[in-house]
PLY file of the C-alpha trace (Angstrom):
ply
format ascii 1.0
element vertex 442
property float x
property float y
property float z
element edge 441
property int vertex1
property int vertex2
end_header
0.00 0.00 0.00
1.66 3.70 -0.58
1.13 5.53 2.27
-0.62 8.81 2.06
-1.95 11.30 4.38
-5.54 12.81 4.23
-8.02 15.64 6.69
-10.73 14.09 8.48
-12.82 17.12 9.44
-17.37 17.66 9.93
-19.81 19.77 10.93
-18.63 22.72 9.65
-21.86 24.87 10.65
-20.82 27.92 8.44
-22.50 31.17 9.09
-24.29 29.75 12.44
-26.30 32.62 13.90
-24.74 32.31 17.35
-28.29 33.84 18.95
-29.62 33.98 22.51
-26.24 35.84 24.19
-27.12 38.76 26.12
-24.61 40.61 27.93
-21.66 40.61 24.97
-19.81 43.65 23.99
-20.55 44.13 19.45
-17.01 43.78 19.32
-16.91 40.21 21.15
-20.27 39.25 18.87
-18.43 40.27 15.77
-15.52 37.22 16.64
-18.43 34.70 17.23
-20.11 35.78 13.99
-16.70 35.59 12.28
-15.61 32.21 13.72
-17.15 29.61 12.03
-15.25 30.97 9.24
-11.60 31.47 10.98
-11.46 28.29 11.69
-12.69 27.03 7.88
-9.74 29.27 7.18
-7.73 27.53 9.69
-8.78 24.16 8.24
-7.42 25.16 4.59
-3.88 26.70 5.60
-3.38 22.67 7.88
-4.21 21.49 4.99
-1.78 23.10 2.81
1.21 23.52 5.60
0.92 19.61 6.36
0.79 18.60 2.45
-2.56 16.99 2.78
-3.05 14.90 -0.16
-6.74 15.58 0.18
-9.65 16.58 2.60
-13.42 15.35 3.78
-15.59 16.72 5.61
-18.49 14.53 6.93
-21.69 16.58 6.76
-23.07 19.88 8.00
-21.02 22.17 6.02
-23.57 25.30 6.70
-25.59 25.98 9.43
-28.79 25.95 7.94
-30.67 24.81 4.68
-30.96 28.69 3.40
-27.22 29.39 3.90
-26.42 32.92 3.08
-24.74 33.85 0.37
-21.78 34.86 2.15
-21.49 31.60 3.70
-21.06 30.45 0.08
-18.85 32.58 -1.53
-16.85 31.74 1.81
-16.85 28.24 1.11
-15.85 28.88 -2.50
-13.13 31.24 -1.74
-11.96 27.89 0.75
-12.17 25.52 -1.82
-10.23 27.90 -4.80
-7.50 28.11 -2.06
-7.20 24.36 -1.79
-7.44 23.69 -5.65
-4.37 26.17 -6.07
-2.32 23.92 -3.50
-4.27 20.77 -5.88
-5.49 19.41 -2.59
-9.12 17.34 -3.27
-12.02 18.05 -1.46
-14.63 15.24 -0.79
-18.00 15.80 1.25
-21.29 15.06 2.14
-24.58 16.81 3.22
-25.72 16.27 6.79
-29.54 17.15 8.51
-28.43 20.86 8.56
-27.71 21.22 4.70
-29.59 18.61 2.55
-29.58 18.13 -0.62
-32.71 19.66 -1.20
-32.22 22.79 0.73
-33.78 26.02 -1.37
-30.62 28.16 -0.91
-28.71 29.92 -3.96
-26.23 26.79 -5.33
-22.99 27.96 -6.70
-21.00 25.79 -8.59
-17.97 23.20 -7.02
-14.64 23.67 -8.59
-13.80 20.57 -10.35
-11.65 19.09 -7.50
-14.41 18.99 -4.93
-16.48 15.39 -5.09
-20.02 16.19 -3.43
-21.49 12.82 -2.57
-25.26 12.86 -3.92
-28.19 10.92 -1.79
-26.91 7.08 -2.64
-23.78 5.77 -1.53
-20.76 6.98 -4.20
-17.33 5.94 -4.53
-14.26 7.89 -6.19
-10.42 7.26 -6.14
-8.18 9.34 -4.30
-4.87 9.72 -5.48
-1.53 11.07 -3.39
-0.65 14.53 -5.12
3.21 13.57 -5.43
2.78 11.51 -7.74
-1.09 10.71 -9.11
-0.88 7.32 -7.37
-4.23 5.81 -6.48
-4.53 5.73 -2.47
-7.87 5.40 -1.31
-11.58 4.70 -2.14
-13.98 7.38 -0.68
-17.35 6.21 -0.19
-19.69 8.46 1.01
-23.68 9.63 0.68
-25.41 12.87 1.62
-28.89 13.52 2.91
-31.85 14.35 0.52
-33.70 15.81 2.95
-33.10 17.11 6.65
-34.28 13.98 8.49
-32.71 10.53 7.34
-34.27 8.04 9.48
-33.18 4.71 7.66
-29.44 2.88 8.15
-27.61 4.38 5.39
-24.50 2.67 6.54
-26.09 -0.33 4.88
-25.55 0.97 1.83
-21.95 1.11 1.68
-19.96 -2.16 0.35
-16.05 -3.00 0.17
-14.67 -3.30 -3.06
-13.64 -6.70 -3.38
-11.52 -6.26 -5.90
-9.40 -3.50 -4.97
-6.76 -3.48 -2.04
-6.63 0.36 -1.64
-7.47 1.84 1.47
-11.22 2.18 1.73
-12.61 5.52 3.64
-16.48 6.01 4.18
-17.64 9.48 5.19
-21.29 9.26 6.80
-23.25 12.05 8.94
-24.82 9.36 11.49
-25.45 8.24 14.99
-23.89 5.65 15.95
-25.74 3.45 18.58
-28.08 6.06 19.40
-25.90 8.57 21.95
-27.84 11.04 23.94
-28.88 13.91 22.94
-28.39 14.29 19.46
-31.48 12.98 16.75
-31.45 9.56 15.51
-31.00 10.62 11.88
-29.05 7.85 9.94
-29.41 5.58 13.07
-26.73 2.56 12.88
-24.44 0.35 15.36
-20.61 -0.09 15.75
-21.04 -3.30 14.86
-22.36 -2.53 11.19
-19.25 -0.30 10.68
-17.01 -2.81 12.22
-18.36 -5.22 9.62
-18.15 -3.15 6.27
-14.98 -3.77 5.54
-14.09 -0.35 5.16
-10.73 0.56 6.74
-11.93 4.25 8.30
-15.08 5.86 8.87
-15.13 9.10 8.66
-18.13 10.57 10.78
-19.96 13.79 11.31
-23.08 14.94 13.24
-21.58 14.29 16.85
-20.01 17.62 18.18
-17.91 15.54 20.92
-14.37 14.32 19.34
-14.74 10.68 19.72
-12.87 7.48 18.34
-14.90 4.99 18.78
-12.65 1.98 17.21
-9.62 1.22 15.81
-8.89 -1.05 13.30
-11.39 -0.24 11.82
-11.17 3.18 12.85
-14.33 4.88 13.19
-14.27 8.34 14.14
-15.92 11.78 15.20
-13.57 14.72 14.85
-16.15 16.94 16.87
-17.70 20.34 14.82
-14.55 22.70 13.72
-16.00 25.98 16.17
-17.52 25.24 18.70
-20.80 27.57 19.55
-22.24 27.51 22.52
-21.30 26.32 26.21
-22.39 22.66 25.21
-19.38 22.12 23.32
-16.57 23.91 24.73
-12.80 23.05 25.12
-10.64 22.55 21.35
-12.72 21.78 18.36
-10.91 20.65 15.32
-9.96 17.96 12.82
-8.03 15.11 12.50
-4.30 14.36 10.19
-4.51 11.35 9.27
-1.25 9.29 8.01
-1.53 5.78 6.75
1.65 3.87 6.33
2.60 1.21 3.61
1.06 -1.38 5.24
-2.61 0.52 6.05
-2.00 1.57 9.50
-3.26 5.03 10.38
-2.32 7.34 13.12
-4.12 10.01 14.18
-3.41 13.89 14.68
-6.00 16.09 17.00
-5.28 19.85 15.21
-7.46 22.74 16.85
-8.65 25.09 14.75
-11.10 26.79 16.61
-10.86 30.63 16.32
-12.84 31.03 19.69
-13.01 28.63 22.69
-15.63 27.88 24.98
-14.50 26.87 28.47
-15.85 25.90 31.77
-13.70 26.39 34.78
-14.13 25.80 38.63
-13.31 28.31 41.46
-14.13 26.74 45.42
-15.59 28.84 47.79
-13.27 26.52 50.34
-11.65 28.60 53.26
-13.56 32.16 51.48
-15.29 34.27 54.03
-15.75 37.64 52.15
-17.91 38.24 48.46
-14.16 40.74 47.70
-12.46 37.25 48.27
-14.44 35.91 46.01
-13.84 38.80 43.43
-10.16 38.20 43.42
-10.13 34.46 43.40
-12.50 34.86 39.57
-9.75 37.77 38.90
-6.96 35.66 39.49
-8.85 32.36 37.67
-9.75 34.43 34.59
-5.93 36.07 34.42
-4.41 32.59 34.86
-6.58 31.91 31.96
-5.73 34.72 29.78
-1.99 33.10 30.24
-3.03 30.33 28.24
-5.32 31.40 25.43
-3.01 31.04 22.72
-4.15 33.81 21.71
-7.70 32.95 21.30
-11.08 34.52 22.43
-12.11 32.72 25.42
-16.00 32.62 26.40
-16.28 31.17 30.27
-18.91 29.82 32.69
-16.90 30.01 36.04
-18.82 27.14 38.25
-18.91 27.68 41.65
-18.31 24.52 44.03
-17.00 23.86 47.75
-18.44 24.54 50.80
-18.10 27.46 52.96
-20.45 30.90 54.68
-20.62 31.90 50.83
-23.12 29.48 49.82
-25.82 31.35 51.66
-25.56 34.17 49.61
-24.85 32.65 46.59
-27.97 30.24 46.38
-30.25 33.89 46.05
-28.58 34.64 42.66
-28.38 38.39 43.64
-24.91 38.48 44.73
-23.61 35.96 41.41
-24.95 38.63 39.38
-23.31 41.18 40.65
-19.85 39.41 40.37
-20.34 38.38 36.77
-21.22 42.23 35.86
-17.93 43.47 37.79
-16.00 40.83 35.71
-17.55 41.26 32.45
-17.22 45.61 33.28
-13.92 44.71 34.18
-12.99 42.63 30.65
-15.40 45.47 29.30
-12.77 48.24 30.00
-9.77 46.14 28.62
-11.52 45.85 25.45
-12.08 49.53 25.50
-8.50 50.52 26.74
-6.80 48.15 23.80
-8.98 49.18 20.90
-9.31 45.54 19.85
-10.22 45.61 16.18
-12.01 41.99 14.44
-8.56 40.36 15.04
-7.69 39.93 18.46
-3.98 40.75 19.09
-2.49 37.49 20.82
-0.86 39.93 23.23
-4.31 40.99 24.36
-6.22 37.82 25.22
-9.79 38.10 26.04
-11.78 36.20 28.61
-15.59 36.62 28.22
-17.58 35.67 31.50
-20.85 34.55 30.22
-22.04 33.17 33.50
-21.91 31.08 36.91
-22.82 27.88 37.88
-23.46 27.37 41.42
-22.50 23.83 42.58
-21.82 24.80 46.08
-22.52 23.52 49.81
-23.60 24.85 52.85
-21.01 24.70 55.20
-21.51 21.50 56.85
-19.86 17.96 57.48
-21.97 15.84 55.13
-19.50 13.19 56.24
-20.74 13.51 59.80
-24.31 14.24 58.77
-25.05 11.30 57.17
-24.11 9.56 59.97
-26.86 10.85 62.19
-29.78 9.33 63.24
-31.77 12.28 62.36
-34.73 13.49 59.64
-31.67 14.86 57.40
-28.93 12.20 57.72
-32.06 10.24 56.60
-32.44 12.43 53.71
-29.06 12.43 52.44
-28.49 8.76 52.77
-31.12 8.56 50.51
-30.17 10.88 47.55
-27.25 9.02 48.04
-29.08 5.74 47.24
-30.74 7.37 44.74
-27.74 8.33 42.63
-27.06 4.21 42.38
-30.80 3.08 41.94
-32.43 4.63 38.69
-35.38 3.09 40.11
-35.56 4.89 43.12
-34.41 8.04 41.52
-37.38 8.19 39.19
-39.54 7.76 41.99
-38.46 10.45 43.58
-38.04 12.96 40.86
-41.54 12.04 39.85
-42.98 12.16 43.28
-41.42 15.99 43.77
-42.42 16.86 40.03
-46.22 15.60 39.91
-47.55 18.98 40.59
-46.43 20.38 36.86
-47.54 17.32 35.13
-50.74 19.61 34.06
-48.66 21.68 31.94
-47.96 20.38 28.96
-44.66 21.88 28.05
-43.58 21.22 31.08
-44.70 17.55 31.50
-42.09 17.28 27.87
-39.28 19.01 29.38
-39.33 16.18 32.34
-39.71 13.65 30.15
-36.48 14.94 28.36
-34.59 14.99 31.85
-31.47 12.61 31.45
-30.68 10.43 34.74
-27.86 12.48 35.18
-29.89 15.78 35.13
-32.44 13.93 37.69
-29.59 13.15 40.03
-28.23 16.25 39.93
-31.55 17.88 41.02
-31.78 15.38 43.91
-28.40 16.52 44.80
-29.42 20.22 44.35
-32.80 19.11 46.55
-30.58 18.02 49.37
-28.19 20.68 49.68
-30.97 23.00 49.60
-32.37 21.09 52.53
-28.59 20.63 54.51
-28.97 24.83 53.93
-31.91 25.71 55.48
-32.23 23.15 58.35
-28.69 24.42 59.46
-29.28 27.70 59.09
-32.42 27.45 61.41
-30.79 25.62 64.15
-27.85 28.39 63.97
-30.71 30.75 64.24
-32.16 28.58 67.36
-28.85 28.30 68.74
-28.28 32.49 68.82
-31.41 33.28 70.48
-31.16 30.10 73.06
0 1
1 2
2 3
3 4
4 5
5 6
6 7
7 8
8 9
9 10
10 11
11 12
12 13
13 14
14 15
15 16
16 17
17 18
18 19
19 20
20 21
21 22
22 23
23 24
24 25
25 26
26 27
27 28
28 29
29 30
30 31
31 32
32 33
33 34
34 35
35 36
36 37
37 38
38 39
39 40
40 41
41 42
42 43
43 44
44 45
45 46
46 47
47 48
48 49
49 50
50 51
51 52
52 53
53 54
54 55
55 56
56 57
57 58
58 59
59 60
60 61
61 62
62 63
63 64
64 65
65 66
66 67
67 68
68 69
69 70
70 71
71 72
72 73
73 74
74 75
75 76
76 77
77 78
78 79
79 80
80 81
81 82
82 83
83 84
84 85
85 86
86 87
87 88
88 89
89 90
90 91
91 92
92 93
93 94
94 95
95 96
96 97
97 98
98 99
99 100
100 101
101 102
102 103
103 104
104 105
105 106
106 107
107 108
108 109
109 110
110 111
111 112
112 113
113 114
114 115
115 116
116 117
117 118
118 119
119 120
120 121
121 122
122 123
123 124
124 125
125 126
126 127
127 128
128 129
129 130
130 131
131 132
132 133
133 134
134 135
135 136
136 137
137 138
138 139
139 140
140 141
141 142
142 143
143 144
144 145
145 146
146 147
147 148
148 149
149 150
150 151
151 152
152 153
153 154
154 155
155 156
156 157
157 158
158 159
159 160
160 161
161 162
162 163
163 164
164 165
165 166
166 167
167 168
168 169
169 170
170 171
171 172
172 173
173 174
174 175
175 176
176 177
177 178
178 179
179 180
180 181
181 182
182 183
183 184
184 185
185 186
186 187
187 188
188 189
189 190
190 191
191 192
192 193
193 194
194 195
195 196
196 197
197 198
198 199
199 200
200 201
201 202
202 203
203 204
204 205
205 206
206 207
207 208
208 209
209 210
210 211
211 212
212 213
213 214
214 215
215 216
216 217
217 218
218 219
219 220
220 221
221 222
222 223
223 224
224 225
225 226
226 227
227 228
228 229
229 230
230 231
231 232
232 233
233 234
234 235
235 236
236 237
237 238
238 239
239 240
240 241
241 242
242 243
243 244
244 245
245 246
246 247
247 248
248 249
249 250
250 251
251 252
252 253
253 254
254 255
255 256
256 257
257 258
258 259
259 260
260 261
261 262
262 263
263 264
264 265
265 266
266 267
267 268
268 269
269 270
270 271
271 272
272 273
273 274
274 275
275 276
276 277
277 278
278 279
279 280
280 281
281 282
282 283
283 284
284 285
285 286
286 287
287 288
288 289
289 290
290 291
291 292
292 293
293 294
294 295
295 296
296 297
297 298
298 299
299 300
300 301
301 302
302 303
303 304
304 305
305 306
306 307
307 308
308 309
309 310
310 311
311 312
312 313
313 314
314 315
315 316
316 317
317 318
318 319
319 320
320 321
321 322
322 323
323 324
324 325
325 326
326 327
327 328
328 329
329 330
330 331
331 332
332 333
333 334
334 335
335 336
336 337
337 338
338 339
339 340
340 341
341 342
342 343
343 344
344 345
345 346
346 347
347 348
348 349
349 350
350 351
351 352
352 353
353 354
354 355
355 356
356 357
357 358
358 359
359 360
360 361
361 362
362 363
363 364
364 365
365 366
366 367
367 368
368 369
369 370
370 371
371 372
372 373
373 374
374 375
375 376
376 377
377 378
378 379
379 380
380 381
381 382
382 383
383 384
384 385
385 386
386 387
387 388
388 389
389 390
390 391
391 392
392 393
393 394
394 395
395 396
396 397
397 398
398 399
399 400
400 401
401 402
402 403
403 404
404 405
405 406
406 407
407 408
408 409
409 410
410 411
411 412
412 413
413 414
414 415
415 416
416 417
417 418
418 419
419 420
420 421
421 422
422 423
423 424
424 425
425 426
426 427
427 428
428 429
429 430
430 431
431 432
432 433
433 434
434 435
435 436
436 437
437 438
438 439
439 440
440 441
């Protein structure tokens, strides 16, 4: 086999709107509006500094059926770039872009393959030379929701010993969260007898298996705070003898991040303040340059959860952090490209995970109404069977309501046993508080 190297990269999600942030400076909404396309830019220049000998990209190249037309002269502009370097471009539609979206079509360049709505099959050749490399397989959606096993569909060339590569927008074994559009199992990968899969419509970077390899590269920007640390592509090498080894690359232009901060050992709200100073400095340090948007989450145990359970005071630290980040915007004139010298770090908001100050240790040790309690939403965290019962005893009273009745059905057992947790420290709160209370005036 002549070893080659290709760019596994998906769920591009060009032009995505990035709606529903309040809060954010026009300068700071500008870079989110901009970075779906950074990092496509990002994508082409790996692709011509590493010598690619070609690219695919597995589904979910725009956001939306009616991409703009700037989105597509975008995506043209990408593709010209890549023909110059005579590095191939081979991709499929996913649920966001069918085939039979309405939006303005411009024409491919000759040396981009778009897979059409049955599975496909081209040669790849290594640029060096115009040796044949690879067979790409791949099929896009005709319409937004593919409900039927498309993986099916593809079959091994019996006849040909070239490395076989199938690129397929699909979940595999149904993961949370995500629709079931082109629904199939590891197993019917695992028995294609393709040599790589090549997958897009899961935003989480995931190999699933090797040899074959079947992976997820994760979407190229990520966009909100559901998919935050590095979002980018895999380099993939294959060797003369069909092994491949992969290469994470991040690409994103910004970078969504969660980050902790305990209220352990704090006594004071201006503690607090220069704890999320020093957090959000510390991770200016390592930006690399990048925009950074960050949900500080709050956990520990300490006098601060008091305060911080009425929201009131958590509000008023994220608007002295963001006023803060505000005036170093202001003070650097940052134009649309942000000078890696002046890192910014966005606060978009807190998540309070904290505990009253209390020995749960000791607690649940007592004979008492709430060691009974948290024994239990302990239990309850290792029985799903108890856990439903309890979320759907202390949830009955919305079951009326019918959007509300949905959004319980859609809870997730780790959602559930998080507000059982929640539940309990709420209780652990106020019980201790009132015998503190009973305590000052005894």
């Amino acid at each position: 086999m002549i070893p080659f190297r290709f760019i596994h990269a998906a769920d591009l999600h060009l032009d995505s709107p990035f709606a529903g942030m309040t809060g954010i400076p026009d300068v700071l909404r500008r870079h989110l509006q901009e970075s779906t396309f950074a990092a496509l830019d990002h994508l082409v220049e790996l692709a011509i500094t590493e010598q690619a000998d070609f690219l695919v990209v597995s589904g979910d190249v725009y956001d939306a059926s009616d991409s703009s037309l700037r989105a597509q002269l975008r995506l043209r502009e990408a593709w010209d770039r890549l023909g110059h370097h005579g590095i191939p471009v081979y991709v499929i539609h996913g649920n966001h872009d069918p085939l039979n979206a309405g939006r303005l079509r411009l024409a491919h360049p000759k040396h981009v393959t778009v897979f059409g709505p049955v599975v496909e099959s081209v040669t790849a050749r290594r640029r060096s030379d115009g040796q044949p490399v690879a067979v790409v397989s791949g099929i896009s959606y005709p319409i937004a929701a593919v409900t039927e096993n498309t993986a099916l569909q593809f079959r091994r060339d019996p006849a040909s010993d070239l490395f076989h590569i199938g690129l397929l927008h699909a979940n595999v074994d149904g993961q949370e969260g995500h629709d079931a559009y082109s629904p199939c199992s590891l197993r019917d990968l695992q028995q294609s007898g393709y040599d790589y899969w090549a997958l897009g419509h899961i935003h989480k970077r995931q190999i699933l298996h090797e040899s074959p390899w079947i992976v997820y590269p994760g979407n190229l920007q990520g966009r909100s705070m559901k998919e935050t640390g590095p979002k980018g592509c895999y380099l993939v090498n294959v060797d003369e003898h069909g092994g491949a080894k992969l290469s994470f690359r991040a690409l994103d232009y910004v970078r969504w991040l969660e980050a902790e901060l305990s209220i352990d050992g704090l006594s004071s709200e201006e503690q607090l303040r220069d704890l999320a100073e020093e957090l959000l400095e510390e991770l200016r340090e390592q930006s690399e340059g990048k925009l950074q948007v960050v949900r500080l989450v709050l956990t520990g145990r300490g006098p601060l959860h008091g305060m911080l359970q009425s929201g009131t005071e958590g509000e008023e630290l994220l608007q002295e952090l963001r006023r803060r980040e505000s005036q170093r915007l202001q003070g650097d004139g940052i134009g649309l490209d942000l000078d890696p010298a002046v890192s910014i770090v966005w606060p978009t908001g807190l998540k309070i995970k904290t505990g009253a100050d209390a020995d749960l240790a000791a607690l649940k040790q007592e004979d008492s109404f709430l060691g009974e309690l948290l024994r239990m939403a302990d239990l309850a965290e290792q029985e799903e069977e108890l856990l439903e019962q309890i979320v759907g005893s202390a949830l009955a009273s919305v079951a009326e309501d019918r959007r509300l009745r949905r959004l319980v059905r859609e809870l997730g057992a780790e959602e559930k046993a998080a507000l059982v947790r929640q539940a309990a420290e709420m209780a652990v709160t106020l019980l201790t508080e009132q015998e503190a209370k009973g305590g000052a005036q005894r």
